[in-house]
Residue frames as a rotation matrix with the C-alpha (Angstrom) as fourth column:
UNK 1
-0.918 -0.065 0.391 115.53
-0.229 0.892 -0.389 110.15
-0.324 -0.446 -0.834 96.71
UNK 2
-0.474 0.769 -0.428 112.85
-0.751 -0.099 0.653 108.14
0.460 0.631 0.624 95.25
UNK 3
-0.681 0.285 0.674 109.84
-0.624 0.256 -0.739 107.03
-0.383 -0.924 0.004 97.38
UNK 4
-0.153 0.896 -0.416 106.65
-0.739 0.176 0.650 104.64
0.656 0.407 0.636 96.73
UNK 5
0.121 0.650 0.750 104.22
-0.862 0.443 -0.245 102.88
-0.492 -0.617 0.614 98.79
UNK 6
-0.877 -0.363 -0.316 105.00
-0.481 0.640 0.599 99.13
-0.015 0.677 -0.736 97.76
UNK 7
-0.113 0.959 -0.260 102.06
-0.883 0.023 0.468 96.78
0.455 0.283 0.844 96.95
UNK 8
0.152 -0.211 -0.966 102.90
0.633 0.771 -0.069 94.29
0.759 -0.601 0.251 99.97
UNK 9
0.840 0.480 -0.253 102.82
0.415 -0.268 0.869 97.46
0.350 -0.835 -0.425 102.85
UNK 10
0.175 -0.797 -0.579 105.82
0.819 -0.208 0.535 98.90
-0.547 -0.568 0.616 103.09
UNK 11
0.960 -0.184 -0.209 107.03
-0.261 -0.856 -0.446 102.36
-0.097 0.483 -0.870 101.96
UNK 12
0.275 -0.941 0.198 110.28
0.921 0.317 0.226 102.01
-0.276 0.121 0.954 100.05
UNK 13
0.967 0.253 0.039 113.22
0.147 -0.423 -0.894 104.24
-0.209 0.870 -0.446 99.66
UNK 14
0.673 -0.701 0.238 115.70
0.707 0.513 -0.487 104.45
0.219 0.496 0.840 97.28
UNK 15
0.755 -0.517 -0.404 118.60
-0.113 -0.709 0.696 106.01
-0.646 -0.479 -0.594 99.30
UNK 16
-0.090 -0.815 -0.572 121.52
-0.723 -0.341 0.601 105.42
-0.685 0.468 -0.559 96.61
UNK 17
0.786 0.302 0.539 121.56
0.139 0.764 -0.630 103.80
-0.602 0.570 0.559 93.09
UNK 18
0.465 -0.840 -0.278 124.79
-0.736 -0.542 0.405 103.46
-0.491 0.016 -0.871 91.50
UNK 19
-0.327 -0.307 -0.894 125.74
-0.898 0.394 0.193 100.95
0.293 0.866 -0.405 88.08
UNK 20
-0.390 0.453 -0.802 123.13
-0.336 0.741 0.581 98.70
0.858 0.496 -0.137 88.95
UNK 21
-0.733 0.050 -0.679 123.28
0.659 0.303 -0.689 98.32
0.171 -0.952 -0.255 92.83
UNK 22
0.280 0.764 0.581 120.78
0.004 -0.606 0.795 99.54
0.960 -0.220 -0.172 94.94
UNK 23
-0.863 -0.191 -0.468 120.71
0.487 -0.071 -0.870 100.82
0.133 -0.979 0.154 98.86
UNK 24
-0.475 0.707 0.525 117.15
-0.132 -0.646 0.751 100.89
0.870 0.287 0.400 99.89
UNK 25
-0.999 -0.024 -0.034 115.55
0.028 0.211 -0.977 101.45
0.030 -0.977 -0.211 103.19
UNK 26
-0.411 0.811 -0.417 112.14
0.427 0.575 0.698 99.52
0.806 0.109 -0.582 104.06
UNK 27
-0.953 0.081 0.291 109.83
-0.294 -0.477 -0.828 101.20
0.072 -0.875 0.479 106.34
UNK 28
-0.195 0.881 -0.431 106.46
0.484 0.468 0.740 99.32
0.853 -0.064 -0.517 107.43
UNK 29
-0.603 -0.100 0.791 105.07
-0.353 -0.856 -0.377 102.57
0.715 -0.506 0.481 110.05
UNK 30
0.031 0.604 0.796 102.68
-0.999 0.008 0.033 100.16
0.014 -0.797 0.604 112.10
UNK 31
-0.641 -0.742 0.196 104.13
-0.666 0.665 0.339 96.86
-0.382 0.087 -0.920 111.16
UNK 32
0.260 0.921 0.290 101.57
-0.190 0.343 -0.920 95.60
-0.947 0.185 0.264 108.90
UNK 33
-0.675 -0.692 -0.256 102.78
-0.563 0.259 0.785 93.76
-0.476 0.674 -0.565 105.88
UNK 34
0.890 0.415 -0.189 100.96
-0.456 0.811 -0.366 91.07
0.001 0.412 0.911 103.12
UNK 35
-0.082 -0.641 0.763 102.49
-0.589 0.649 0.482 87.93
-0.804 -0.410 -0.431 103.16
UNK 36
0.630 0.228 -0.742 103.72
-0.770 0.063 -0.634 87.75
-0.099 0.972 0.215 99.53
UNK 37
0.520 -0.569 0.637 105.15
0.395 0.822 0.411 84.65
-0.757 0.038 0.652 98.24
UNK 38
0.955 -0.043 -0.293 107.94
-0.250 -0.646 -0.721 85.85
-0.158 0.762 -0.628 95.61
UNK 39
0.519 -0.682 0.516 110.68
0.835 0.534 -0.134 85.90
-0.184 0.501 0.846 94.08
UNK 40
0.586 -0.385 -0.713 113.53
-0.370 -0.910 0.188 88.96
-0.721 0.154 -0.675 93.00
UNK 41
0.928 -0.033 0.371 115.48
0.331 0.532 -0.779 89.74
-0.172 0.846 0.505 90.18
UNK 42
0.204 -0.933 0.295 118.51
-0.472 -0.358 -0.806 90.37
0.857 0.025 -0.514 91.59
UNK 43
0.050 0.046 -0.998 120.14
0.841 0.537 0.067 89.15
0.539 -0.842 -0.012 95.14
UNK 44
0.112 -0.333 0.936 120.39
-0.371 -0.888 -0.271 91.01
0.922 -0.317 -0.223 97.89
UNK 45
-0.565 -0.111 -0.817 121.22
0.737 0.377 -0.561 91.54
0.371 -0.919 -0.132 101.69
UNK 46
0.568 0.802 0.185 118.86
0.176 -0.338 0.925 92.89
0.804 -0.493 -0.333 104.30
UNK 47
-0.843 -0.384 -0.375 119.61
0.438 -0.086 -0.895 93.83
0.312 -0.919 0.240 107.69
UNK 48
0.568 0.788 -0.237 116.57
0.561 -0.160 0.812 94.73
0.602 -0.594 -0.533 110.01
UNK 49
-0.476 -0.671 0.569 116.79
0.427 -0.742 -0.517 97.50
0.769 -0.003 0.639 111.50
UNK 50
-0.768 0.282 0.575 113.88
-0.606 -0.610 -0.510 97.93
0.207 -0.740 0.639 113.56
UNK 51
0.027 0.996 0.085 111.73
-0.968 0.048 -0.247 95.45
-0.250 -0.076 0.965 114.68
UNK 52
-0.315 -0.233 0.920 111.46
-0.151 0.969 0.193 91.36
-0.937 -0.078 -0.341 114.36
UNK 53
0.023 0.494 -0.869 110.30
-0.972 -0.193 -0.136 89.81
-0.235 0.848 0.475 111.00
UNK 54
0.300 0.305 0.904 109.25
-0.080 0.952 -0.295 86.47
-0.950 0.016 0.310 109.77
UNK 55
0.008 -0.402 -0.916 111.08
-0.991 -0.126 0.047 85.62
-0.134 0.907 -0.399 106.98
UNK 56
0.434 0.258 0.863 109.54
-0.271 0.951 -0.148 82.31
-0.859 -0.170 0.483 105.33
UNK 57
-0.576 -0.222 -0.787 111.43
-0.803 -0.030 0.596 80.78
-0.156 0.975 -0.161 102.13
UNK 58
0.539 0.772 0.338 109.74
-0.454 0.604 -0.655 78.41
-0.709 0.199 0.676 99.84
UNK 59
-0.769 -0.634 0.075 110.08
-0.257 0.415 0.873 75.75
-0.585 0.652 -0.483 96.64
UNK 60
0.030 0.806 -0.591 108.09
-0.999 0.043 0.008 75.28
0.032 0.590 0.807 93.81
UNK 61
-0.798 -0.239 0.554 106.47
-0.073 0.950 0.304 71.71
-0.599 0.202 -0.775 93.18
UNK 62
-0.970 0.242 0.003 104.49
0.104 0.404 0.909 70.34
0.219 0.882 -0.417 90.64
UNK 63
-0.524 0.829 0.195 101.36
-0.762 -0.558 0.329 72.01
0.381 0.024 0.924 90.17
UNK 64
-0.490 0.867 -0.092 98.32
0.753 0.367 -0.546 70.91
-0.440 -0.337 -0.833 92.40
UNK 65
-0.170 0.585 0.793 96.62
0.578 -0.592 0.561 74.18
0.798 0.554 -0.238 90.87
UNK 66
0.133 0.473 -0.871 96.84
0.984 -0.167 0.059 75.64
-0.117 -0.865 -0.488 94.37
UNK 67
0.041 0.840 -0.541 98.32
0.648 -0.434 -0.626 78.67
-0.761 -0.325 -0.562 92.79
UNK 68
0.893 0.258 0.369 98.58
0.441 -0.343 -0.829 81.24
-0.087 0.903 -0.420 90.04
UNK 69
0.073 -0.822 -0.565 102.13
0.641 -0.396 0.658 82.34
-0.764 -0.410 0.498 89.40
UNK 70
0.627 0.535 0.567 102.71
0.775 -0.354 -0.523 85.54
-0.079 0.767 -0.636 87.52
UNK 71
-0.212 -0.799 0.563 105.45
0.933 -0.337 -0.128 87.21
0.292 0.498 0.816 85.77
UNK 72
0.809 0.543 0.225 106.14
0.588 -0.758 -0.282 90.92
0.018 0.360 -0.933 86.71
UNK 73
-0.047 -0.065 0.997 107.08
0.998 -0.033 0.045 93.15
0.030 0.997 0.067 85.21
UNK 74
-0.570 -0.519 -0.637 108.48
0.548 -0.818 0.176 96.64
-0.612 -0.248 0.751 85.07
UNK 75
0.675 0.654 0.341 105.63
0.568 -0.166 -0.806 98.83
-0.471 0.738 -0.483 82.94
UNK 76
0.991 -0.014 0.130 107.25
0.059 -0.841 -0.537 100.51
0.117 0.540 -0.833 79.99
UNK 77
0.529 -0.727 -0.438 110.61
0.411 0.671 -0.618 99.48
0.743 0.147 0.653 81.36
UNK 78
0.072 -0.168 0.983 110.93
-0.311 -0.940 -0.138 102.04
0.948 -0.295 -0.120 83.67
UNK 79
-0.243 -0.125 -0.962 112.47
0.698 0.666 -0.263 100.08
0.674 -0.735 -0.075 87.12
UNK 80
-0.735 0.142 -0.663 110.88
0.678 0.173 -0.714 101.01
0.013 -0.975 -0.224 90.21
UNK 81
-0.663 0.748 -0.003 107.74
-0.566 -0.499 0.657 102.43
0.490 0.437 0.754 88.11
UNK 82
0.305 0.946 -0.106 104.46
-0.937 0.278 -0.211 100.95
-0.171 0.163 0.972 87.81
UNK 83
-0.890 -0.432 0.148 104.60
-0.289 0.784 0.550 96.94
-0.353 0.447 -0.822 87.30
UNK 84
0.077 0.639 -0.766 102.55
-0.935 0.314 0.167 94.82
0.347 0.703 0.621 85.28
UNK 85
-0.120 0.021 0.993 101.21
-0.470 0.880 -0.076 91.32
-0.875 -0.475 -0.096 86.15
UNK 86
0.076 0.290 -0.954 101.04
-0.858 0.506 0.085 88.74
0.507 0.812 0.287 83.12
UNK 87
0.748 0.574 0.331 99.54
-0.632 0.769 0.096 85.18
-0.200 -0.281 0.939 84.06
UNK 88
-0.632 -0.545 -0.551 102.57
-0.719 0.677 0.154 82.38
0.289 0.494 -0.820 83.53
UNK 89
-0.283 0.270 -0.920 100.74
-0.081 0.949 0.304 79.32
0.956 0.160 -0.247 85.18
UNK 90
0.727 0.420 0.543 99.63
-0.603 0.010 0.798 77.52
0.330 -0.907 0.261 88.00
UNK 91
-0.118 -0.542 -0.832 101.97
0.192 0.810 -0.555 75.45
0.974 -0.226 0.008 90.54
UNK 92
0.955 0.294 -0.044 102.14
0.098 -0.171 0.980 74.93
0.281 -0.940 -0.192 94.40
UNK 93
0.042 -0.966 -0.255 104.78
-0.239 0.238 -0.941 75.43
0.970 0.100 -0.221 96.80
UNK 94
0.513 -0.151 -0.845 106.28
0.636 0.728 0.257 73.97
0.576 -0.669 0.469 99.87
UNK 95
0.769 -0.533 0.354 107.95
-0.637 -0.585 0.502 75.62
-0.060 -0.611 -0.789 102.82
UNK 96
0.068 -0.950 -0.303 111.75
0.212 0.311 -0.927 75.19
0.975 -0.001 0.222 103.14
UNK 97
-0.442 -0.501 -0.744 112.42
0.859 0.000 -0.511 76.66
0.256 -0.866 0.430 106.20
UNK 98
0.515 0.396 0.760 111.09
0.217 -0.918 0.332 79.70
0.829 -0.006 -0.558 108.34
UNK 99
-0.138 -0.595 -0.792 112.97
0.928 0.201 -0.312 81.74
0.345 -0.778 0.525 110.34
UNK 100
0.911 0.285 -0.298 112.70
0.360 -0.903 0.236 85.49
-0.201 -0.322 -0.925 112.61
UNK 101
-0.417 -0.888 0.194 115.31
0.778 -0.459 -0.428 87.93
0.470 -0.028 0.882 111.76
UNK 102
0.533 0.196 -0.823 116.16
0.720 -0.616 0.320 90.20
-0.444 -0.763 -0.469 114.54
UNK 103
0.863 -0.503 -0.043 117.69
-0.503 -0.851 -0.148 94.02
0.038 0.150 -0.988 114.09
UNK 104
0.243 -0.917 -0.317 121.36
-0.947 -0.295 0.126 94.56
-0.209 0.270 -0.940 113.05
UNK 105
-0.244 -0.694 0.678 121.73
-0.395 0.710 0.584 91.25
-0.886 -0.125 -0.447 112.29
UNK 106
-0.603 -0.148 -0.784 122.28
-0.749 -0.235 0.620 90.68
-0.276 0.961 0.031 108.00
UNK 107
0.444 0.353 0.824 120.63
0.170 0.869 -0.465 87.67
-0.880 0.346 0.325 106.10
UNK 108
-0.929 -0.138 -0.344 121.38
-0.346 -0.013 0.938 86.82
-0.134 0.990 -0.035 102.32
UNK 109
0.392 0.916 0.083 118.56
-0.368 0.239 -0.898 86.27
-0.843 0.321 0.431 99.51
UNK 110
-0.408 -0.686 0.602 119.73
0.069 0.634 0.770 84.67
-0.910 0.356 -0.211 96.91
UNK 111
-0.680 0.205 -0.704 118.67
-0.693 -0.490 0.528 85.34
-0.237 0.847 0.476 93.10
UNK 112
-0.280 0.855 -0.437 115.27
-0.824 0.020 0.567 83.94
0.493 0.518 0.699 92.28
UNK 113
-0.892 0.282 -0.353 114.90
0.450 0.498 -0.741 82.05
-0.033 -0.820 -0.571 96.02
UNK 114
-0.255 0.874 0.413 111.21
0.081 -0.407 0.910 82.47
0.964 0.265 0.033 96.53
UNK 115
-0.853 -0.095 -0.513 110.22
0.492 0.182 -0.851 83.86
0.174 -0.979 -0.108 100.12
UNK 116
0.421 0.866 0.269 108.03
0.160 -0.363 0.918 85.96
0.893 -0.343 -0.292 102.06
UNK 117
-0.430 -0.606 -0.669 108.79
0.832 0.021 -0.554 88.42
0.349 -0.796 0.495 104.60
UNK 118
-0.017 0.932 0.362 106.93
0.560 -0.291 0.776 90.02
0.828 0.216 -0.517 107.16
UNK 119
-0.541 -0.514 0.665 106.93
-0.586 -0.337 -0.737 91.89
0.603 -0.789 -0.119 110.64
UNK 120
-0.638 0.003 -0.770 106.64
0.524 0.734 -0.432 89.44
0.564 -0.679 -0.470 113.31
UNK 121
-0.291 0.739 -0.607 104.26
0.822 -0.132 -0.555 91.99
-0.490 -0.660 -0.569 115.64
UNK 122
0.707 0.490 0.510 102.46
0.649 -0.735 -0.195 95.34
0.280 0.469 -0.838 115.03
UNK 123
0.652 -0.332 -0.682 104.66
0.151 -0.824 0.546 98.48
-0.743 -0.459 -0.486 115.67
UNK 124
0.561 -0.622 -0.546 107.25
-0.811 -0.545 -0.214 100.44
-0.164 0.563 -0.810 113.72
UNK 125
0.225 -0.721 0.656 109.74
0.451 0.673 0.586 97.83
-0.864 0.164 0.477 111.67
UNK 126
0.797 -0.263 -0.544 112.38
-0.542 -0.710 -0.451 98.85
-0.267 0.654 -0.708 109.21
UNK 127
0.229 -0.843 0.486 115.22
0.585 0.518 0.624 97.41
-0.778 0.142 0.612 106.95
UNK 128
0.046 -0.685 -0.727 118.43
-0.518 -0.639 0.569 98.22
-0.854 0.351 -0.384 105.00
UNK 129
0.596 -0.048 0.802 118.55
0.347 0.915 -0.203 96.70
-0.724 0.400 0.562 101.78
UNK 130
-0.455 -0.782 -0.425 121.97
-0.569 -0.111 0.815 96.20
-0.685 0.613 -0.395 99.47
UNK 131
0.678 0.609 0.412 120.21
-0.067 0.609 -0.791 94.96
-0.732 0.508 0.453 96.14
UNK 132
-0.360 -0.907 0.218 122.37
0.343 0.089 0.935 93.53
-0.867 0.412 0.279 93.30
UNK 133
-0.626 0.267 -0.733 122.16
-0.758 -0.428 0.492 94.34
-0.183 0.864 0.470 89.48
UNK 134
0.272 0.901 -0.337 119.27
-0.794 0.012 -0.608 93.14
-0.544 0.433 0.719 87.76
UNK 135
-0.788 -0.380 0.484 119.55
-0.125 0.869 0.478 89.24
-0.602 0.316 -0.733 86.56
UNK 136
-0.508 0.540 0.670 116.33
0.861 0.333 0.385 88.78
-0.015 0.773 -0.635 84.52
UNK 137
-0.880 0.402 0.253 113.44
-0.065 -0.629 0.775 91.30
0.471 0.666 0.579 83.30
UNK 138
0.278 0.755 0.594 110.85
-0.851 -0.094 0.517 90.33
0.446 -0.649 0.617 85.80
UNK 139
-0.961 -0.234 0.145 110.50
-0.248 0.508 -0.825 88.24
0.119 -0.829 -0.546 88.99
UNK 140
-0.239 0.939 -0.248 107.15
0.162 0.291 0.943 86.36
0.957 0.185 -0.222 89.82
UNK 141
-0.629 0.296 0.719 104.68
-0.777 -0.266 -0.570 86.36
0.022 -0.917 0.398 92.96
UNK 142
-0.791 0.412 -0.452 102.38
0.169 0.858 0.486 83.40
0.588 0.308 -0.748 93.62
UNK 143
-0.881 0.467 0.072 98.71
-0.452 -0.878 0.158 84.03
0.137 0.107 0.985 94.29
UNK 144
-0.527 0.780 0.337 95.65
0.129 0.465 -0.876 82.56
-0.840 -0.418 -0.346 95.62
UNK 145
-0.853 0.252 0.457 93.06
0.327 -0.425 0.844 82.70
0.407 0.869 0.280 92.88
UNK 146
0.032 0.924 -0.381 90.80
0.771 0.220 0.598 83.42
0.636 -0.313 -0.706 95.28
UNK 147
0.698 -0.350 -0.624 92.59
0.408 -0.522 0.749 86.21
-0.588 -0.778 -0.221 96.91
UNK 148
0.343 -0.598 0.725 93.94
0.938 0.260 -0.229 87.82
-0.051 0.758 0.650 94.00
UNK 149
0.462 -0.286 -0.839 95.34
0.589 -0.608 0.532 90.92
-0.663 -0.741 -0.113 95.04
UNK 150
-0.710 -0.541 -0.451 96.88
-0.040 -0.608 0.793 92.62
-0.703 0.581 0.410 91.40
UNK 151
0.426 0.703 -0.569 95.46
-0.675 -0.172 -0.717 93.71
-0.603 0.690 0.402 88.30
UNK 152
-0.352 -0.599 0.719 96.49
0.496 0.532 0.686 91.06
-0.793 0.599 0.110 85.43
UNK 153
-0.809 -0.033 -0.587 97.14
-0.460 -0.586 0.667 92.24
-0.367 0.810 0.459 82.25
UNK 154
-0.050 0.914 0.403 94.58
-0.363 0.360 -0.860 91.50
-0.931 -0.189 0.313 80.03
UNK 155
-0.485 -0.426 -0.764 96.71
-0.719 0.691 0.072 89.64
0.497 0.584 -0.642 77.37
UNK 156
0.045 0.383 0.923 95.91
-0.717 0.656 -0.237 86.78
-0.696 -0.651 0.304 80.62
UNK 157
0.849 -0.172 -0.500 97.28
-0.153 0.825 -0.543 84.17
0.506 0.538 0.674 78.16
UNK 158
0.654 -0.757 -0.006 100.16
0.571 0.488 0.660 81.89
-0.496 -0.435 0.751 79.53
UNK 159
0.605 -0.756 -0.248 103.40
-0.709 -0.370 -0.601 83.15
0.363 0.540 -0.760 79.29
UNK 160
0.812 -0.503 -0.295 106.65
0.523 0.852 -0.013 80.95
0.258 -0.144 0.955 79.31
């Protein structure tokens, strides 16, 4: 089983991986999370398992410059490695809808929906996740520039 400390506060691991699917269980040990805006490159379902969680989704609109969105990126191609951050642009987004998901009870994500999902108080919180195969080569994250929180590459030219 393969483990790593994600870079949003949770320890992930991969409990079965099997012509693209994935079955991985989220584990945030004092319920402390970053409230990433993002995006995935595959769909998947969740199920909480321990613990409440704020799950917020979003939409992109037309840049105000509020923030920096940025392509990443598997280093070296090597999925659930190292990732890489490469600058695409700036745009803002809007809340769609926010909602708590309680324990045993599923949700869909949808393939490149942008959310943000956190644990609703402090204490132990965990989830199951059924990820699908891989739809694109990287998924983005949107970013304060003031609160920039990864390393960008240092290409840091637009990408499209």
């Amino acid at each position: 089983m393969k483990t790593e400390m994600h870079p949003i506060g949770f320890r992930k691991y991969i409990l079965m991986s099997f012509r693209g699917y994935r079955l991985r269980l989220h584990v945030w040990p004092d319920g402390v999370g970053t409230d990433s805006r993002h995006n995935h490159r595959w769909w998947f379902v969740s199920m909480p398992l321990f613990g409440r969680f704020l799950d917020t989704r979003f939409r992109e609109v037309p840049a105000s410059g509020r923030y920096l969105k940025i392509d990443v990126a598997d280093r070296d191609g090597v999925r659930d490695g190292e990732r890489s951050y490469h600058l695409k642009g700036e745009s803002d987004l809007e809340v769609v809808k926010r909602k708590i998901r309680y324990p045993l009870i599923p949700y869909l994500c949808r393939f490149g929906e942008i959310h943000s999902y956190v644990p609703y108080k402090p204490g132990f919180h965990a989830s199951l996740v059924f990820l699908g195969r891989l739809r694109r080569q990287t998924s983005e994250i949107w970013r304060d520039a003031d609160h920039l929180d990864v390393k960008l590459e240092p290409d840091a030219e637009l990408r499209d």
